[in-house]
N, C-alpha and C positions, 0 to 999 in steps of 0.2 A: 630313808632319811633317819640316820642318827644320829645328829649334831643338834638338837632341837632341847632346849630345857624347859622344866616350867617353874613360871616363878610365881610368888605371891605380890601382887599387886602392892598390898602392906610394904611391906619388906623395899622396895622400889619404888618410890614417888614417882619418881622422874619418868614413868610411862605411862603416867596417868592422862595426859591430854594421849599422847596416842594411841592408847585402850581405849579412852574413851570416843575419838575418832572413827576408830575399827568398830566395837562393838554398834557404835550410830549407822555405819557402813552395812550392815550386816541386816541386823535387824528394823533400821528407820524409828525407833527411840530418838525423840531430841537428844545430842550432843550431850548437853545441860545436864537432864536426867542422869546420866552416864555417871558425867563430872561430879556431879552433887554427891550421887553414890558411892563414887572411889572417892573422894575426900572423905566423906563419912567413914569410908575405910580405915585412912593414910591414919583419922584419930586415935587410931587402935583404942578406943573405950569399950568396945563391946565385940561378940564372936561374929555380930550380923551389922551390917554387908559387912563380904570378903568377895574380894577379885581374883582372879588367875587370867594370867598368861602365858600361852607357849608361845616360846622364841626360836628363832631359827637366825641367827644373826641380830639381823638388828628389826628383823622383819618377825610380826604376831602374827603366827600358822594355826594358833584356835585360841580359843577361850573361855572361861563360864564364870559365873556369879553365883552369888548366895545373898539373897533377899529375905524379906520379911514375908510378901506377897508378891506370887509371875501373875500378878492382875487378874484374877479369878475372886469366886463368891463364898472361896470357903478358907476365912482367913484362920481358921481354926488349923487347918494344913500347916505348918509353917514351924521353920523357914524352907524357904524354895532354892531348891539351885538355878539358875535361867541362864538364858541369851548363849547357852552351850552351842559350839560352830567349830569346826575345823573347815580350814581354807580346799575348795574343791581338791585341788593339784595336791593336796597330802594325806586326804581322805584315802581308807582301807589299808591305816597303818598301823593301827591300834593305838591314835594318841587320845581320840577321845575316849575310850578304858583307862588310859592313863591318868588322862586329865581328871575325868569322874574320880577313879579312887584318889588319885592324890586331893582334892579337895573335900571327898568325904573321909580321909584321913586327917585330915587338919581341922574341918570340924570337928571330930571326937577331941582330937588336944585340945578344942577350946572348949570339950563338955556339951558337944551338939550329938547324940548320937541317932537320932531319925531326924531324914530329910526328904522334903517332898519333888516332885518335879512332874510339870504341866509339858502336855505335847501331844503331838498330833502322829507322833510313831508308834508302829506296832514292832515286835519284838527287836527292837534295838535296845533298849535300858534293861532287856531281862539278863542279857549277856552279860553281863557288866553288875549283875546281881540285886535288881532292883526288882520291883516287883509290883506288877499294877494294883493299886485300891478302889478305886472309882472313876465316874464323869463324873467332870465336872463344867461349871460355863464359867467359861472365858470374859470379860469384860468386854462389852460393847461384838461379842462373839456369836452369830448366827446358831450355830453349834457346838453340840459340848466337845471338850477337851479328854485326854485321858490323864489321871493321876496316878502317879507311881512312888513308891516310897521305899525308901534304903533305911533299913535300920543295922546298924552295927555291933552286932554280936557278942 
């Protein structure tokens, strides 16, 4: 699959009910949540939130975010990239490397240069040049989380 772009959310209003759709699909976040988010976006006032989407047509093959808090206790961490997903059927193609840098490339232009990110994978974000910091707990979370952090060089 090479026909696949990614875009900024910002940049494209007009995909914001169906990112927000998708991303509710994915992870079960209210809808709402979503929406609220990427309009906070679309405001372009500030570098947090930012959206991404990859496209393949007219069809989102993954996605992620940049939040203030992925719902965890240590808001000192922040901001957070979240709700990162590529669609099974395009999985092991390299677009989440892609997606990752290219949203941690557009952080830096907006002057973000460390970002955190909450998850439950083990060596998947080190590939892609992140790097574990800590546990952490999760919100309303049985057990802890692991935190990883990209700082840009």
């Amino acid at each position: 699959m090479t026909n696949y772009c990614i875009l900024k959310i910002q940049e494209h209003g007009e995909l914001a009910e169906q990112a927000a759709e998708w991303f509710h699909s994915k992870w079960g976040i209210p809808k709402v949540a979503y929406l609220e988010s990427i309009n906070m976006c679309l405001e372009k006032k500030t570098a947090v939130p930012q959206w991404y989407a990859v496209m393949d047509g007219e069809r989102i093959i993954a996605g992620c975010g940049v939040i203030e808090n992925d719902f965890h206790d240590r808001k000192d961490l922040t901001p957070n990239v979240c709700a990162v997903y590529v669609e099974e059927d395009c999985r092991n193609q390299g677009i989440a490397g892609r997606l990752l840098q290219f949203a941690c490339e557009d952080m830096e232009n907006r002057g973000v240069n460390t970002l955190y990110l909450l998850t439950d994978h083990t060596r998947f974000y080190e590939r892609y040049g992140w790097e574990f910091l800590c546990m952490v707990q999760g919100d309303g979370e049985e057990y802890l989380s692991r935190m990883y952090r990209f700082i840009k060089s």
